[in-house]
C-alpha positions, -999 to +999 in steps of 0.1 A: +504-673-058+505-643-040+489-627-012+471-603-034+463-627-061+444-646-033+427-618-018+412-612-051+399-646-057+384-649-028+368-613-030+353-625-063+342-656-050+323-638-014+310-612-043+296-637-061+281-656-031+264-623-021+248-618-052+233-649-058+225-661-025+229-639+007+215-608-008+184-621-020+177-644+008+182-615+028+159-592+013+132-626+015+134-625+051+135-586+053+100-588+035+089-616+058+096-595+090+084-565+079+050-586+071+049-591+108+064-628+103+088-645+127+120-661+114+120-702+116+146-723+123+162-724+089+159-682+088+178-685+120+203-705+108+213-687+076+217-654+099+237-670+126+260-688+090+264-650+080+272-634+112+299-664+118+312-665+083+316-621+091+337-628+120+359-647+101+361-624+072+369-596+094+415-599+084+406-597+048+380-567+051+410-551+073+434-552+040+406-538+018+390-510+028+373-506-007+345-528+008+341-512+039+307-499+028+292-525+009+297-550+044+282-524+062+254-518+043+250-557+042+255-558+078+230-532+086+205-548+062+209-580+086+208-561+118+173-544+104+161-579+098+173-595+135+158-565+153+128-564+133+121-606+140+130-599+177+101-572+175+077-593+157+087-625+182+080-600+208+042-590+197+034-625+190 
């Protein structure tokens, strides 16, 4: 198997996983922030997974710049949310 070959399967397969469960668990907690709610331990948990699981990613997004602006638009979309519970822990 080649290099490429298992780029793209793993591209699909971080794709996938963004679709079905980090983006809309994301945009859950968005809504819950921007109702003023703080994130719980579990929240917390999932942000600090994705933020890790980034780091790590971070050689393959080097090789493909095609998804340069999809991760940071996810990215930002995760910042908004962090900032936005710091906020809200803030004004409790």
């Amino acid at each position: 198997m080649t290099d490429a070959s298992k780029d793209a399967g793993l591209v699909a397969a971080l794709i996938d996983r963004f679709e079905k469960i980090r983006l809309p668990k994301a945009l859950e907690l968005k809504e819950k922030v921007d109702n003023g709610e703080t994130l719980n331990d579990i929240d917390i948990a999932f942000l600090d997974e994705v933020f890790a699981d980034a780091g790590k990613l971070k050689p393959l997004l080097d090789r493909h710049s095609e998804y340069h602006k999809l991760v940071g638009q996810a990215m930002s979309l995760y910042q908004d949310i962090t900032e936005k519970a710091l906020q809200n822990e803030k004004n409790k």
